[in-house]
C-alpha positions as CSV (number, residue, x, y, z in Angstrom):
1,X,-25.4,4.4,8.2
2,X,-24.0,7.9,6.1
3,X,-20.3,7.2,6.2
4,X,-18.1,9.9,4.8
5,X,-14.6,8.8,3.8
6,X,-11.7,11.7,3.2
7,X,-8.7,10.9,0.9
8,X,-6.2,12.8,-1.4
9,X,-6.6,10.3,-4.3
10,X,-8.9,7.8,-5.0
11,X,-8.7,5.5,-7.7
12,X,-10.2,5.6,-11.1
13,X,-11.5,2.3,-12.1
14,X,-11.4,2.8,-15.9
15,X,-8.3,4.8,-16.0
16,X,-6.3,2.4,-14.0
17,X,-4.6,0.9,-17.1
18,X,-3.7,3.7,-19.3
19,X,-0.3,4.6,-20.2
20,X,-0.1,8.3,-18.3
21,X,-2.2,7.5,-15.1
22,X,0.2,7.3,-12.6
23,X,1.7,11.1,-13.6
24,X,-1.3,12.8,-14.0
25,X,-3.1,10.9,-10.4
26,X,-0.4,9.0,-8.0
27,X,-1.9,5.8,-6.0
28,X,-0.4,3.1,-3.7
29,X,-1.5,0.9,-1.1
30,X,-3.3,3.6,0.8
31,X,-5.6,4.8,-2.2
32,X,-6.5,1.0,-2.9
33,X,-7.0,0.6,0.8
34,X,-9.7,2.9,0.9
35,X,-11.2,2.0,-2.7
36,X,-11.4,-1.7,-0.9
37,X,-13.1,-0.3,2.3
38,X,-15.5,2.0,0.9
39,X,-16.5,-0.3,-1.6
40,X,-17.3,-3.1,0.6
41,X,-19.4,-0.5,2.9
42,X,-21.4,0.1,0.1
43,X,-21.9,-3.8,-0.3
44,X,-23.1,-3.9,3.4
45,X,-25.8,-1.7,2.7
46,X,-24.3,1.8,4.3
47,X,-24.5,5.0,2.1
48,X,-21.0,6.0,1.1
49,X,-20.1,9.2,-0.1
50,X,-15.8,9.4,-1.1
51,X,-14.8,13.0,-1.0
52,X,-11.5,13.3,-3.3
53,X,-9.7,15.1,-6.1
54,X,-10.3,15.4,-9.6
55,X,-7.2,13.9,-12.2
56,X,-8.0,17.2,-13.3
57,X,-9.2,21.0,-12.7
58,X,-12.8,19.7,-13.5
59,X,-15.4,18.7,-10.7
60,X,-17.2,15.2,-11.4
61,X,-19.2,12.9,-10.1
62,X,-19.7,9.7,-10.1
63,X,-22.6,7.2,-8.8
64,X,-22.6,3.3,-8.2
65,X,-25.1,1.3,-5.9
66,X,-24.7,3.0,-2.5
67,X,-21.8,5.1,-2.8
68,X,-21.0,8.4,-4.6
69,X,-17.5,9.6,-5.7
70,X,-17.1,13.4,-5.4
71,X,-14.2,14.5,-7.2
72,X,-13.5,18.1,-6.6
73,X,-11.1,19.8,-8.8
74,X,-7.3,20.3,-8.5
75,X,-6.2,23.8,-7.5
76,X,-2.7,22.7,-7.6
77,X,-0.3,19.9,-6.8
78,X,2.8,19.3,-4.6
79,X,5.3,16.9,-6.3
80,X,2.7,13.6,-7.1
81,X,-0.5,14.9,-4.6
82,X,-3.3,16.5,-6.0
83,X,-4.6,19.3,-3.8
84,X,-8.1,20.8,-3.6
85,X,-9.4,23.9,-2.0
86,X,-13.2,22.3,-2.6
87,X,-12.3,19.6,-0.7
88,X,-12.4,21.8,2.4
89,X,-16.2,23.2,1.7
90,X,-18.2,21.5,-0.6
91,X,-19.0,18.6,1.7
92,X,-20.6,20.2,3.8
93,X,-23.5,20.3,1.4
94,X,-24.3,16.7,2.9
95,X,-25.2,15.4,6.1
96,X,-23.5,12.1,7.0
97,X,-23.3,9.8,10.3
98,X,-19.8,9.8,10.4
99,X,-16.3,11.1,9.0
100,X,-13.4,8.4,8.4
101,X,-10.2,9.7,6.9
102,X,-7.3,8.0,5.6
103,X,-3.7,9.7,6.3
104,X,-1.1,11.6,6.4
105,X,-0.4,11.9,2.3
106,X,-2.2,13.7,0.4
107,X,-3.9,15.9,3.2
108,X,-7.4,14.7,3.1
109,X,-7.3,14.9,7.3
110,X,-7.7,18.4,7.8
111,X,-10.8,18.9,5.4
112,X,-12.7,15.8,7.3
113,X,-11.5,17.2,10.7
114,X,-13.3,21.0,9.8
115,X,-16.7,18.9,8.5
116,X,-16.5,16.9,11.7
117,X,-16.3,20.0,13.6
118,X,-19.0,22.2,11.6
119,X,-21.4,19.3,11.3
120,X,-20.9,18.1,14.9
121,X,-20.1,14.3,13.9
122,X,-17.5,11.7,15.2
123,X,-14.2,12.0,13.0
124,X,-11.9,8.5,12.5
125,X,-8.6,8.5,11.0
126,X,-6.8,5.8,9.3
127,X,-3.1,6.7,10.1
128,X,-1.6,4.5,7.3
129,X,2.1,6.1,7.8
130,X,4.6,8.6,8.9
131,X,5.1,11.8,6.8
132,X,8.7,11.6,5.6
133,X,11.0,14.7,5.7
134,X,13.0,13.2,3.0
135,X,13.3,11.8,0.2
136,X,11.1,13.9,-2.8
137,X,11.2,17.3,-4.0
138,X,11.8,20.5,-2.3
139,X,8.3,21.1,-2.4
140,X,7.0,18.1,-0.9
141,X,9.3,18.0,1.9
142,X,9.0,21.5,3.2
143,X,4.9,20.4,2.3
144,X,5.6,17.2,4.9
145,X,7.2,19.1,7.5
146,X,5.0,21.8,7.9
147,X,2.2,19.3,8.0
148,X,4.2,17.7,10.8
149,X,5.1,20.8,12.8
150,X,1.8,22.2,12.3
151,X,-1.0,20.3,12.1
152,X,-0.3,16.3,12.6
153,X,-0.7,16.5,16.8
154,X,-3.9,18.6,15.9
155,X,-5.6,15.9,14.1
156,X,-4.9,13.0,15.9
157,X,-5.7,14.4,18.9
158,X,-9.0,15.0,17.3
159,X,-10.1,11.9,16.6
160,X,-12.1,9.7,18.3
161,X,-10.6,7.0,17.3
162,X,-7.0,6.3,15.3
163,X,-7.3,2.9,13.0
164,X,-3.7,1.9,13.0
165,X,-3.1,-1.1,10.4
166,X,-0.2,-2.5,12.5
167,X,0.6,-3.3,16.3
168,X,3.9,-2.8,15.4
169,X,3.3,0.5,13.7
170,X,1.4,1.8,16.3
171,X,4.3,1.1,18.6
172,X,7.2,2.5,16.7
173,X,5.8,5.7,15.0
174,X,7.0,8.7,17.2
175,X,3.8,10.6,16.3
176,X,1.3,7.5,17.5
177,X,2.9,6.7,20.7
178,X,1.3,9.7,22.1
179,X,-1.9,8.4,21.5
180,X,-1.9,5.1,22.7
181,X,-5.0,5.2,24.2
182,X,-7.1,5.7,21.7
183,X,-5.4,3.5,19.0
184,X,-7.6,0.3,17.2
185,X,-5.7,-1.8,15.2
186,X,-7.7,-3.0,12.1
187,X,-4.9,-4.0,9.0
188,X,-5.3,-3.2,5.6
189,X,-6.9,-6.2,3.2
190,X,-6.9,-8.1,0.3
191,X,-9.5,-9.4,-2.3
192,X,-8.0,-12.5,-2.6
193,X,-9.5,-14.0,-5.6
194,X,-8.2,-10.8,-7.4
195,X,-4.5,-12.4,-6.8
196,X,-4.8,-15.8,-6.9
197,X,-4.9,-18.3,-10.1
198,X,-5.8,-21.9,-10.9
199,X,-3.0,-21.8,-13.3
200,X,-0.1,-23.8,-11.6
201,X,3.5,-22.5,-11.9
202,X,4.8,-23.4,-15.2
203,X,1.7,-22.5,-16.9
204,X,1.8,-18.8,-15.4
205,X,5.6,-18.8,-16.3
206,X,4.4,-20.2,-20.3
207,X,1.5,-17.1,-20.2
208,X,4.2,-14.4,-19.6
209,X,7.1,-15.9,-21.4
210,X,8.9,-16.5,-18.3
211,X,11.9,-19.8,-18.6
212,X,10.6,-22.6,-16.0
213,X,13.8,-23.6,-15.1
214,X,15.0,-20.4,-13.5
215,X,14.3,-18.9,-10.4
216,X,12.5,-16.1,-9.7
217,X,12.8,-13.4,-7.5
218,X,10.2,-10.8,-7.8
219,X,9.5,-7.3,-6.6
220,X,6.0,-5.9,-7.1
221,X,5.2,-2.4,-6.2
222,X,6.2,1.7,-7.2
223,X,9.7,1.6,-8.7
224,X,10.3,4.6,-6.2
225,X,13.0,5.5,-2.8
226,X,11.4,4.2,0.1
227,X,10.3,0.5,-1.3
228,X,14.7,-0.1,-1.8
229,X,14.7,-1.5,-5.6
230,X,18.0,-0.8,-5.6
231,X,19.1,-2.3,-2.9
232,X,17.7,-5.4,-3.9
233,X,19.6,-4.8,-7.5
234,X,22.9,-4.6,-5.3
235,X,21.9,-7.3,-3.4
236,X,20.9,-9.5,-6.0
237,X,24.3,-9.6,-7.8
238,X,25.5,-11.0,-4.6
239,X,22.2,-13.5,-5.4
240,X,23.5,-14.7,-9.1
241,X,27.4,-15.0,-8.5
242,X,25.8,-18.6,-6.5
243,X,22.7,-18.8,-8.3
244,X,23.5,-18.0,-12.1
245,X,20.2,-19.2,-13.1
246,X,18.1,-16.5,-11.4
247,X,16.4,-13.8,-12.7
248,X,14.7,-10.6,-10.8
249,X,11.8,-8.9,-11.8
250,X,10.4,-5.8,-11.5
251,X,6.8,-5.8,-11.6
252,X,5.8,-2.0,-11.6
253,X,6.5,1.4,-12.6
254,X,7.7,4.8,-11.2
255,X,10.4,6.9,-11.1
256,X,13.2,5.0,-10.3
257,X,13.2,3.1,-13.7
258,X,16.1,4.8,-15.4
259,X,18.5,4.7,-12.4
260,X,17.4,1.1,-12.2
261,X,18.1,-0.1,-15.4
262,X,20.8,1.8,-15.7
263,X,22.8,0.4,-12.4
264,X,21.9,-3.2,-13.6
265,X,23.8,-2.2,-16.4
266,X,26.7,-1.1,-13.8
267,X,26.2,-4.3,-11.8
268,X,26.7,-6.6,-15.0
269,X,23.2,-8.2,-14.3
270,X,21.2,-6.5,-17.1
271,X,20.7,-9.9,-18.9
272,X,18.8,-11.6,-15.6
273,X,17.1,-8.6,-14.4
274,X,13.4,-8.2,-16.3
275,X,11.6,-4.6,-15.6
276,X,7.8,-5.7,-16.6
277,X,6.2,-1.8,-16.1
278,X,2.3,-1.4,-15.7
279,X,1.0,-5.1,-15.2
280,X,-2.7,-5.3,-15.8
281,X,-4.7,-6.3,-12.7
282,X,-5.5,-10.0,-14.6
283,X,-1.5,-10.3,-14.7
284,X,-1.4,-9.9,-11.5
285,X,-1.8,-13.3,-10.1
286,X,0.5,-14.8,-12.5
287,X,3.6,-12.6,-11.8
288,X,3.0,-14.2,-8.3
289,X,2.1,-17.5,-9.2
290,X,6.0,-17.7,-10.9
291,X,7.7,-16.8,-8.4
292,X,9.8,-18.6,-5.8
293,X,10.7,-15.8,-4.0
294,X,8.9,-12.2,-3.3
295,X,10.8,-9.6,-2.2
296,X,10.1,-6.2,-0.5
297,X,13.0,-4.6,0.7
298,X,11.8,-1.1,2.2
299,X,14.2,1.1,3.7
300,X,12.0,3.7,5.6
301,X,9.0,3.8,7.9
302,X,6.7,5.2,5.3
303,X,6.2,1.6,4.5
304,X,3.7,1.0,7.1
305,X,2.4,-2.4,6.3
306,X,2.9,-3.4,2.3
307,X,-0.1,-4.9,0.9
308,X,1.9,-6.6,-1.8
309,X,3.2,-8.9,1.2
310,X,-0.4,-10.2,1.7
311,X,-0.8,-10.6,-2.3
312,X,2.6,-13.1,-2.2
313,X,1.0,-15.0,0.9
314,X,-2.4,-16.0,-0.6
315,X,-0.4,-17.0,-4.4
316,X,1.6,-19.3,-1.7
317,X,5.2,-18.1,-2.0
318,X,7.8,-17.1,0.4
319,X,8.4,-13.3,1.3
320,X,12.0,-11.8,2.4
321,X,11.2,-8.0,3.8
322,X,12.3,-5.3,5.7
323,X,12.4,-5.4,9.4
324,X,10.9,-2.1,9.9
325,X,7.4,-0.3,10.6
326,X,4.3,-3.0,10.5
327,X,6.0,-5.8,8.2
328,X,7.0,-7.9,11.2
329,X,3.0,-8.3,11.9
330,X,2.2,-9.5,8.6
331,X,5.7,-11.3,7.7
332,X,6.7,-13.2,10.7
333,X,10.4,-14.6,10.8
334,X,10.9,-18.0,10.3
335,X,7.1,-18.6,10.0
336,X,6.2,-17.3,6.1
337,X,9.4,-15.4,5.6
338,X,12.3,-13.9,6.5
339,X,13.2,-10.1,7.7
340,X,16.5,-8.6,6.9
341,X,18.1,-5.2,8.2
342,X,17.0,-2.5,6.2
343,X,19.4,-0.9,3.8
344,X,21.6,-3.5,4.6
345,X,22.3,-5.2,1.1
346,X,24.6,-8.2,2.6
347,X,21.9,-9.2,5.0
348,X,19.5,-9.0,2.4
349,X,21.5,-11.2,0.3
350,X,21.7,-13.4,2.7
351,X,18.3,-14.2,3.1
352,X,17.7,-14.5,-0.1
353,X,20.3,-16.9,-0.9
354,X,19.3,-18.7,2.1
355,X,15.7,-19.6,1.0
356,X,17.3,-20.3,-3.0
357,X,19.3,-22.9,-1.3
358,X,16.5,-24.6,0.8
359,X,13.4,-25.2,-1.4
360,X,11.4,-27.2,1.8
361,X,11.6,-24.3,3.8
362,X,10.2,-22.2,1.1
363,X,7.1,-24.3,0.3
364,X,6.9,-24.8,4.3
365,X,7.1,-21.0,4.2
366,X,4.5,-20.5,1.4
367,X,1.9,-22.9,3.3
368,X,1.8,-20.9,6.3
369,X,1.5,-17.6,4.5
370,X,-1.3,-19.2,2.7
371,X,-3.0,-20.6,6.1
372,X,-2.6,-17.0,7.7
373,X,-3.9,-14.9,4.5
374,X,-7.2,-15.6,5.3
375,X,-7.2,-13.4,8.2
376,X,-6.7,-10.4,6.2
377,X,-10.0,-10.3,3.4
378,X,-11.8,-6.9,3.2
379,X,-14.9,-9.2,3.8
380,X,-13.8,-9.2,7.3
381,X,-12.2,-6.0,7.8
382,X,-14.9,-4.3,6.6
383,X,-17.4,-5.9,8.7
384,X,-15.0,-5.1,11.7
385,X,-14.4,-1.5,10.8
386,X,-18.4,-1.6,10.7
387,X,-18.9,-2.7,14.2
388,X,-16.2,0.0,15.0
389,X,-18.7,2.8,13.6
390,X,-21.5,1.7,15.4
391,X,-20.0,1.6,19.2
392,X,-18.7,5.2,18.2
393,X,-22.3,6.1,17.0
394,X,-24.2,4.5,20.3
395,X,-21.5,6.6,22.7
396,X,-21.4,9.6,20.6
């Protein structure tokens, strides 16, 4: 099968790691999502061919066992996306089977929609989450609202199918509801090996200098708006005045950092709050490893699932989350975790200082995320997005 996949940005392996790479070429959980499914294609045996941007203003290429990365240059960004007029005509230089894209942010839809059309193939869309109209620059949100008002009811009315990665998601997005009936829902995935350790706790806390008698709360992810660092900062002062022998990390880095550190500061917590920046992917599983408690406090609905929730699950620790957009399929109250209200920093609190205070419920807590991690490998998903393809293909 010639699968075609359509995204804004996809990752560069060997660049992942270097000091500027997150100003010059943005990614989160729907750049690796992609990388993960378009990689484990190409281990099936299907040709893949990744359209994309270039870091730069300079076309490249690049070629692994079954799958080509076509990186066409940037004519211009909008805030963090990198935009390409190539993007909209240079595929059509190959012939595939079938177009998947991955949206709304950056605008990879529209170009896979035009080849679909031109080249008379069946067009999929990965709707990972809602376009905000706030939060950003000027420029990206009058860039998200004219893609809403314009163009977002034109594509995903298009497709022939919408992947949505949560039930829940699918339900409470006001632009899916309309489209109910042609909504799968496959999730996003994990490698879990990648984020897992034979290393037991005190040894990963000993690796990263990290005291063993304290707790540790931990946030992993983009220091950035939506994901509510701060709120957990507020909340966690709340945390210490009971628990004066905690300390919060941030694992991560974005552009939140100097508000953050600065209103630790304000709070009087400085001294138990630890901001890590990049972590290197073989850090990873340690951060998580040391922790008693992960945290993801997300405040709007462009947090559509959080992969970093599936990460804490297979290291075996507790998760306290947002009860908004597709967390409540992936952390289920009272089973591996706890929701709070979102933006609400008493309730969040609250949970926290709840599981700090009961360690049985947290192990009991970590167990069953471990138990339902499984369920989410890209071994799987991919294999299930595969079958997806084919009944397209035999109907098209």
């Amino acid at each position: 099968m010639k699968i075609g996949y359509f995204i804004g940005h996809f990752p560069y392996v060997n660049l992942v790691n270097t000091p500027d790479y997150i100003k010059k070429y943005a990614h989160g959980g729907t750049e690796i999502a992609a990388y993960n499914l378009a990689v484990n294609m190409a281990n099936r045996g299907n040709s893949v061919d990744v359209f994309t941007t270039s870091i730069d203003s300079i076309d490249s290429l690049e070629i692994y066992p079954n799958m080509k990365i076509h990186r066409n240059a940037t004519s211009f960004k909008i805030a963090s996306a990198n935009a390409s007029f190539k993007l909209i005509y240079k595929p059509l230089k190959y012939d595939l089977d079938i177009v998947h894209a991955h949206s709304p942010i950056p605008y990879s839809d529209l170009p896979a929609l035009l080849y679909a059309k031109r080249k008379k193939v069946p067009f999929l869309l990965t709707y990972q989450f809602d376009g905000q109209e706030t939060g950003g620059s000027f420029m990206r949100n009058t860039g998200v609202s004219i893609y809403n008002k314009l163009f977002i009811n034109k594509v995903l009315g298009s497709a022939e199918v919408i992947i949505a990665t949560t039930k829940a998601y699918a339900n409470e997005s006001p632009f899916l509801r309309k489209y109910k009936d042609k909504i799968v829902v496959i999730p996003n995935g994990i490698n879990i090996p990648e984020v897992t350790t034979p290393y037991t706790r005190e040894e990963s806390r000993i690796n990263l200098g990290l005291p063993l008698e304290d707790n540790i709360i931990l946030f992993f992810g983009s220091l950035v708006q939506y994901k509510g660092p701060d709120i957990l900062l507020k909340a966690f002062k709340t945390v210490k005045k009971e628990f004066p022998n905690t300390k919060l990390i941030f694992a991560g880095r974005g552009q939140m950092f100097d508000y953050l550190s600065d209103l630790a500061k304000k709070l009087g917590v400085e001294n138990n709050v630890v901001f890590t920046g990049f972590v290197e992917d073989e850090k990873k599983p340690l951060y998580y490893k040391s922790a008693d408690i992960f945290c993801l406090p997300s405040t709007t609905m462009a947090e559509s699932f959080g992969i970093v929730n599936l990460e804490a699950m297979a290291a075996g620790i507790p998760i306290v989350a947002s009860d908004l957009g597709g967390i409540p399929d992936i952390v289920k109250h009272g089973e591996n975790g706890l929701l709070a209200k979102p933006c609400n920093v008493q309730n969040l609190a609250d949970a926290l200082t709840y599981l700090l205070k009961n360690e049985d419920i947290r192990k009991n807590f970590g167990n069953k995320g471990r138990e339902m991690v499984d369920n989410y490998s890209w071994d799987k998903i991919a294999k299930e997005t595969e079958e997806l393809y084919r009944s397209i293909l035999q109907n098209w």
